[in-house]
C-alpha positions in Angstrom: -10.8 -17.6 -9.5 -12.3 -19.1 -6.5 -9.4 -21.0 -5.2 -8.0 -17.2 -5.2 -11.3 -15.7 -3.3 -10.7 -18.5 -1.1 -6.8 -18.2 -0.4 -7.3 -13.8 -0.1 -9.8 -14.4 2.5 -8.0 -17.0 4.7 -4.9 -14.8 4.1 -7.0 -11.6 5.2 -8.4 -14.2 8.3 -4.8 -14.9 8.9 -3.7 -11.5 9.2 -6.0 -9.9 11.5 -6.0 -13.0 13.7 -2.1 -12.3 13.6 -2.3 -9.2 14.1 0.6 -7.6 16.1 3.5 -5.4 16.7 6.8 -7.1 14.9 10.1 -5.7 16.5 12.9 -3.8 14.7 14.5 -6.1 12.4 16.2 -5.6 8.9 15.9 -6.7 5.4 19.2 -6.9 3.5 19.5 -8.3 0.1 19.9 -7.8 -3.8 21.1 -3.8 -3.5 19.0 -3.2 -0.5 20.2 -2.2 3.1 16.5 -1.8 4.9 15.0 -1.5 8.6 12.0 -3.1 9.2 9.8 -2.1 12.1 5.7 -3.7 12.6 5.1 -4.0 9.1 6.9 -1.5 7.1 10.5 -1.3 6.0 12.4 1.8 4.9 16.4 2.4 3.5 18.4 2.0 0.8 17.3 0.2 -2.7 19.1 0.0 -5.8 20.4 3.1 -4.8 17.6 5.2 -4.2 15.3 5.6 -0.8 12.0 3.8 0.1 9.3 3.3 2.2 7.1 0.7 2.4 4.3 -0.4 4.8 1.4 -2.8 5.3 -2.0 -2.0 7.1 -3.5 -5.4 8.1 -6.1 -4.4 9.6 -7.6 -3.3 5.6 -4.7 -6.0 4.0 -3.3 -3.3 2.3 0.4 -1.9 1.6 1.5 1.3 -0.1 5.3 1.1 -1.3 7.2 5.2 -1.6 10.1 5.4 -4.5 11.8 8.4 -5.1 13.5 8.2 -8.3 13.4 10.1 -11.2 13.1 13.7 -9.1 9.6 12.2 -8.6 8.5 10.5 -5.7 6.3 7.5 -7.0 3.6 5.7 -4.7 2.1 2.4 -5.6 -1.0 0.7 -3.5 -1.3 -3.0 -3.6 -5.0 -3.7 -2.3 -7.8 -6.4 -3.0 -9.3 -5.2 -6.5 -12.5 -5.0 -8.2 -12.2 -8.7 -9.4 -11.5 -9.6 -5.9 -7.5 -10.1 -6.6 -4.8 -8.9 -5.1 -2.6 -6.2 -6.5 -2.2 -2.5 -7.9 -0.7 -0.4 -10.1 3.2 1.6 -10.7 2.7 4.7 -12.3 5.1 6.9 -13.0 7.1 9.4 -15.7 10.1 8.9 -17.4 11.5 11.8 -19.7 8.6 12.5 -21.9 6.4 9.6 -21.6 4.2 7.7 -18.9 5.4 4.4 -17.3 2.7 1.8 -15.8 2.6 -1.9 -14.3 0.6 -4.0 -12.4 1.5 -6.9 -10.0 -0.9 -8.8 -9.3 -1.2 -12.4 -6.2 -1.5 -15.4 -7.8 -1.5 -17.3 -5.3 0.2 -19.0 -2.3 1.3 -22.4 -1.7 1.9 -23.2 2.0 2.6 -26.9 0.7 5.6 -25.6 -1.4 6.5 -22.5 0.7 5.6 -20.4 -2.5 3.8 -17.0 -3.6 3.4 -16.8 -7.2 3.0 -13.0 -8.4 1.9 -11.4 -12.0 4.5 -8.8 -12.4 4.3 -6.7 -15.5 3.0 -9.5 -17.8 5.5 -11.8 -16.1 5.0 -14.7 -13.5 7.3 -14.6 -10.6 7.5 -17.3 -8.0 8.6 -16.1 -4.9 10.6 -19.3 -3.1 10.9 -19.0 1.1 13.0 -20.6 3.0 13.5 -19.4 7.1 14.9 -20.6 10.3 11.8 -22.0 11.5 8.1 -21.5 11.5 5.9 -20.8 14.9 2.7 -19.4 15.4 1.7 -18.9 11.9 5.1 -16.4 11.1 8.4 -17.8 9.2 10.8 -16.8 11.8 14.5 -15.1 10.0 12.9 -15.8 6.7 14.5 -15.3 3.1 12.6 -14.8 -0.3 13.8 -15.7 -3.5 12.9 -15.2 -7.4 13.9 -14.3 -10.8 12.6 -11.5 -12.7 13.5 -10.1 -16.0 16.2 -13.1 -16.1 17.9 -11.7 -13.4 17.9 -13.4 -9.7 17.1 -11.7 -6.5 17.3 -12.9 -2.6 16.4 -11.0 0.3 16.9 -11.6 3.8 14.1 -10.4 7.0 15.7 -10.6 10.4 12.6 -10.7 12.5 9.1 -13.1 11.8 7.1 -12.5 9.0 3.6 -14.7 7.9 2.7 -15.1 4.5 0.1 -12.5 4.4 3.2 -9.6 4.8 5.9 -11.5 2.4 3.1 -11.4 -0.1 3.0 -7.8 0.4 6.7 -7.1 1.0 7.6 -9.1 -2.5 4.9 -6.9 -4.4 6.8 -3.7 -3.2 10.1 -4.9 -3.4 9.2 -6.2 -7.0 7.9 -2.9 -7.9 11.3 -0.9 -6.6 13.2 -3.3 -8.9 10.8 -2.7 -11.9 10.7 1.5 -11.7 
């Protein structure tokens, strides 16, 4: 539990030091055709539109899904227990759906976030172009979840603050 305190808080450190406009980019990859503009992304998933965005100022993102005739919002914010991570709600037919994804952790030796996704580890791999200034620059996110692989691709820089963010929301699209 502390080595998480510890991580959030240089990740939260991280972020505001970091703090700044990213310019349009995109984020293609497993069924998704995105735009990505200073910290948010938007488009085409698994055949349904999103929204997603980060606030670093509060190290907080909100992810938008409409599916379902619904449109379903999820938070992903530090928690009571001083994690990171939030909860999908949402209805299908007659009954209520809910998840929670949850930081692990990050590995900056082994270029890895590890994620709590509906009772499910995920490790999230990255791989980029380069690395400057504290942002991967081009970089590309892989894991497996429910058996099934998943790769996505950010043209433009991203630290590890935002992919930990950006793979909680993506995660959640795929799970709804």
């Amino acid at each position: 539990m502390k080595k998480i305190l510890i991580g959030l808080v240089s990740l939260m450190l991280t972020v505001a030091v970091m703090a700044e406009i990213h310019p349009k980019g995109k984020l293609t990859g497993t069924n998704a055709s995105l735009v990505t503009y200073d910290h948010a992304f938007a488009g085409e998933m698994n055949g349904i539109v999103i929204f997603g965005v980060l606030d670093e100022s509060i190290f907080t993102s909100e992810i938008t899904i409409r599916k379902y005739g619904q449109t379903i919002r999820a938070e992903f914010k530090k928690q009571e227990n001083n994690t990171l991570g939030g909860n999908v709600t949402y209805k299908l037919e007659d009954r209520e759906v809910a998840f929670n994804i949850t930081l692990n952790k990050i590995d900056p030796k082994t270029k890895q976030i590890s994620l709590n996704a509906a009772g499910e580890e995920v490790v999230i791999a990255i791989t980029s172009e380069g690395f400057a200034d504290g942002h991967f620059i081009n970089p590309t996110i892989t894991f497996t979840l429910g058996g099934n692989a998943y790769e996505y691709h950010m043209v433009g820089e991203a630290c590890y603050g935002m992919l930990a963010h950006f793979s909680m929301m993506l995660i959640s699209v795929n799970l709804v």
